[in-house]
C-alpha positions as CSV (number, residue, x, y, z in Angstrom):
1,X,38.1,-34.2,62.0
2,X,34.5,-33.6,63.2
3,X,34.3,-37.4,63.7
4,X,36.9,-37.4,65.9
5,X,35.5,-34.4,67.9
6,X,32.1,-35.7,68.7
7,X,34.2,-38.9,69.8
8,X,36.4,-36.7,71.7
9,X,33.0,-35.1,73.0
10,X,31.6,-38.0,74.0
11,X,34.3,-40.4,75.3
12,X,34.9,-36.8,78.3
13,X,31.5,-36.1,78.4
14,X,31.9,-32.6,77.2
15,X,28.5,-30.8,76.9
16,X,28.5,-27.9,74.1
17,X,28.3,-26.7,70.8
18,X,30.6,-24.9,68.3
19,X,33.0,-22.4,70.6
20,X,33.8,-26.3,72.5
21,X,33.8,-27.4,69.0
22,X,36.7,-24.5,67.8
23,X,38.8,-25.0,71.3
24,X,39.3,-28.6,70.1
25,X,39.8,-28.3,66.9
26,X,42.5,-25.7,68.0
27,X,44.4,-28.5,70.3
28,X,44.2,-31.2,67.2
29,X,44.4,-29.4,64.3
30,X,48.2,-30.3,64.1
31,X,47.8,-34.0,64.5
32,X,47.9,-36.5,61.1
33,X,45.1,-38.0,60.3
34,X,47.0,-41.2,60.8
35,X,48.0,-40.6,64.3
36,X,43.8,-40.4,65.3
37,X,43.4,-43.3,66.6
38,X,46.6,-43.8,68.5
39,X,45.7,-40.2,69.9
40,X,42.0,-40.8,70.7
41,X,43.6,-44.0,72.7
42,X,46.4,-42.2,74.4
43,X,43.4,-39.9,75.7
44,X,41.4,-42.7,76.9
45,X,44.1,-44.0,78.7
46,X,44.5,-43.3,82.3
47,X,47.1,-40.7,82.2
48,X,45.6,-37.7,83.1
49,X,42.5,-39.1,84.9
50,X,43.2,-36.2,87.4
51,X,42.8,-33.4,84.9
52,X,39.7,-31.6,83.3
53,X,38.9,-32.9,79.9
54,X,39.8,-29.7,78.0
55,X,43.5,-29.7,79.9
56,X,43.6,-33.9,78.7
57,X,43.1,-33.0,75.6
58,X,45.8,-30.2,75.0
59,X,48.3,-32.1,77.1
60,X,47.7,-35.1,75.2
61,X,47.6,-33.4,71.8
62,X,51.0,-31.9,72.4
63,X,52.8,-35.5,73.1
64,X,51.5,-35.8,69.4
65,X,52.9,-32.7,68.1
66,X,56.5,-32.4,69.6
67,X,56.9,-35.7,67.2
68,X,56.1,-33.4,63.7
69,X,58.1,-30.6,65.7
70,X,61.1,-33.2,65.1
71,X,60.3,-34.2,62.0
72,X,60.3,-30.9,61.0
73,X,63.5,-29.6,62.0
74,X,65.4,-33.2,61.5
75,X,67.9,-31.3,58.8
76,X,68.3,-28.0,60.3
77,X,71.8,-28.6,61.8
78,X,72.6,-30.0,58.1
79,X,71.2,-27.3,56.4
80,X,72.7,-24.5,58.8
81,X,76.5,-26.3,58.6
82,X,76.1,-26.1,54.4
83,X,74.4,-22.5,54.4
84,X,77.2,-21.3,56.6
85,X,80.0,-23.4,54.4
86,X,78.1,-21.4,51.4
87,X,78.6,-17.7,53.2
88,X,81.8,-18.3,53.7
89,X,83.0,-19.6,50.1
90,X,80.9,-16.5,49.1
91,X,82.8,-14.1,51.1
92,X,86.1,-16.0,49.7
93,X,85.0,-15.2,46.3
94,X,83.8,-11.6,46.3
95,X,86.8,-10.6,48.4
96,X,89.2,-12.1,45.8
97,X,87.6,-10.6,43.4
98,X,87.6,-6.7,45.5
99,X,91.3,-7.4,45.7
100,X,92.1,-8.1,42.1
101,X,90.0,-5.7,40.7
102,X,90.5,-2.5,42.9
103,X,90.4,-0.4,39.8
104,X,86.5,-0.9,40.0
105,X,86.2,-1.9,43.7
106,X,87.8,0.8,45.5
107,X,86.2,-0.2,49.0
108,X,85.4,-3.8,50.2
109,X,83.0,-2.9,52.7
110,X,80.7,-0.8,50.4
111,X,81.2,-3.4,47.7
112,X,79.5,-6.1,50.2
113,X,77.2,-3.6,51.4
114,X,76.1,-2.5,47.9
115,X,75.6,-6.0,46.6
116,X,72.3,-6.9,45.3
117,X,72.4,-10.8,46.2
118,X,69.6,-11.9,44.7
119,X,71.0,-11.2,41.7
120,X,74.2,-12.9,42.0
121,X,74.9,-15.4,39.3
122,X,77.5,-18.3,39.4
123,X,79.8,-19.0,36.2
124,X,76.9,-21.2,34.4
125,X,74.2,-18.2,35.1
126,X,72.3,-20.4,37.9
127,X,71.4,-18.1,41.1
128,X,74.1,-18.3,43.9
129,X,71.1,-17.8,46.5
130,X,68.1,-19.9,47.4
131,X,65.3,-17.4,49.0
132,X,66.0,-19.0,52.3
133,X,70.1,-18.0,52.0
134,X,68.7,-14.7,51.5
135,X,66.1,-15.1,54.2
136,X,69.2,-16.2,56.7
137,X,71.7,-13.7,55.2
138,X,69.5,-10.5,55.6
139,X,68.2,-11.8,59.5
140,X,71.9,-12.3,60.1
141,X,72.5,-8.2,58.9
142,X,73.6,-8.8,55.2
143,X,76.4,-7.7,53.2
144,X,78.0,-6.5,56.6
145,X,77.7,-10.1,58.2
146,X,79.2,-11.4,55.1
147,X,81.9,-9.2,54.9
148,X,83.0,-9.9,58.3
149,X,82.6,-14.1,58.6
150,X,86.0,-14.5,58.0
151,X,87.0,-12.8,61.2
152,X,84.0,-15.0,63.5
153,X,86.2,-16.6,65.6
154,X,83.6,-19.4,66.7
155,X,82.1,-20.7,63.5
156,X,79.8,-23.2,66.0
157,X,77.9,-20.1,67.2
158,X,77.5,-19.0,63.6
159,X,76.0,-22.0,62.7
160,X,73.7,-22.3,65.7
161,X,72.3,-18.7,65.0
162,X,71.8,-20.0,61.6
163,X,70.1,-22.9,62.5
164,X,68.0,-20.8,64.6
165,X,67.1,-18.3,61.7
166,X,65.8,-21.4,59.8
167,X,64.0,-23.2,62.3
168,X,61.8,-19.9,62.4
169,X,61.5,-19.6,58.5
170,X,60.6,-23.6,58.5
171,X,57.7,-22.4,62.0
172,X,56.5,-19.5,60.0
173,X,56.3,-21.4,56.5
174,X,53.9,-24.2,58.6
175,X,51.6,-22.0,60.7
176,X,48.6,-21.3,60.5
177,X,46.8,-17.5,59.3
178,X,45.5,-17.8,62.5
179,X,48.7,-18.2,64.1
180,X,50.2,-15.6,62.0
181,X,53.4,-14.6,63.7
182,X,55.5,-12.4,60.8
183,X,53.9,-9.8,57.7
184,X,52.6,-11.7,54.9
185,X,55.5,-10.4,52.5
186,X,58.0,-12.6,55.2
187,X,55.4,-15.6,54.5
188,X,55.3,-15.3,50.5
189,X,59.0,-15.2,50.7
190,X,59.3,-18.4,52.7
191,X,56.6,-20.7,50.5
């Protein structure tokens, strides 16, 4: 990456030393190695011949970015539709089993409430829950969310806020220290 600063340095003619340096490094860092060149010649071209060289290079740097942005979230809608289809055979389930067994479930909504679902098992003794279904699940408002899914009326809004809950997790999981945007015990429960 220095490489390509000093030939960022000199192709503008920007004069400085190590703060110039950082305030690069800052606009590139997200850029694959393999996309250097290609950027380096998108910011020789004569695009932004009208702007400063600092403001060419964080314009051009973002064109290069919004493309791993996409990459990134390519399966969110997929992921959002099968997390909500999971809540919802979830809920299914556990109120079943409140209604048949009312002798030790007396109250539904305490019984979602009171449910420790990290520590739900399925028939074969394999979790129920990734940590991002419990990442989604407690930023939607838990056992109470869960409880009342069946009566969402527009299961497209559901799955959008979901989708929106992950694309977050996914931001958070790829930023930067630097960047650092939710506590570390939100971070070591994303990676």
């Amino acid at each position: 990456m220095m490489n390509l600063i000093r030939d960022i340095k000199t192709k503008l003619n920007i004069e400085g030393g190590g703060f110039i340096d950082a305030e690069i490094e800052s606009y590139i860092e997200d850029i694959e190695p393999d996309n250097y060149l290609e950027f380096f010649k998108a910011l020789s071209g004569d695009d932004y011949n009208y702007k400063n060289a600092m403001d060419r290079i964080a314009i051009t740097a973002k064109r290069f970015k919004v493309a791993r942005t996409d990459e990134l979230f390519k399966g969110t809608p997929t992921m959002a539709k099968e997390c909500y289809d999971k809540f919802y055979a979830i809920n299914a389930q556990m109120t079943t089993y409140s209604q048949t067994n009312r002798d030790a479930v007396p109250n539904d909504r305490e019984f979602f409430e009171s449910t420790k679902y990290s520590e739900l098992k399925d028939k074969h003794g394999a979790e129920v829950f990734t940590r991002q279904d419990l990442y989604v699940l407690d930023e939607l408002g838990g056992g109470e969310w869960l409880m009342n899914i069946k009566f969402i009326t527009n299961s497209k809004e559901a799955v959008d806020k979901i989708e929106r809950i992950i694309k977050t997790a996914i931001t958070a999981k790829y930023m930067k220290p630097k960047h650092e945007a939710i506590s570390n015990n939100m971070r070591k429960l994303l990676t």
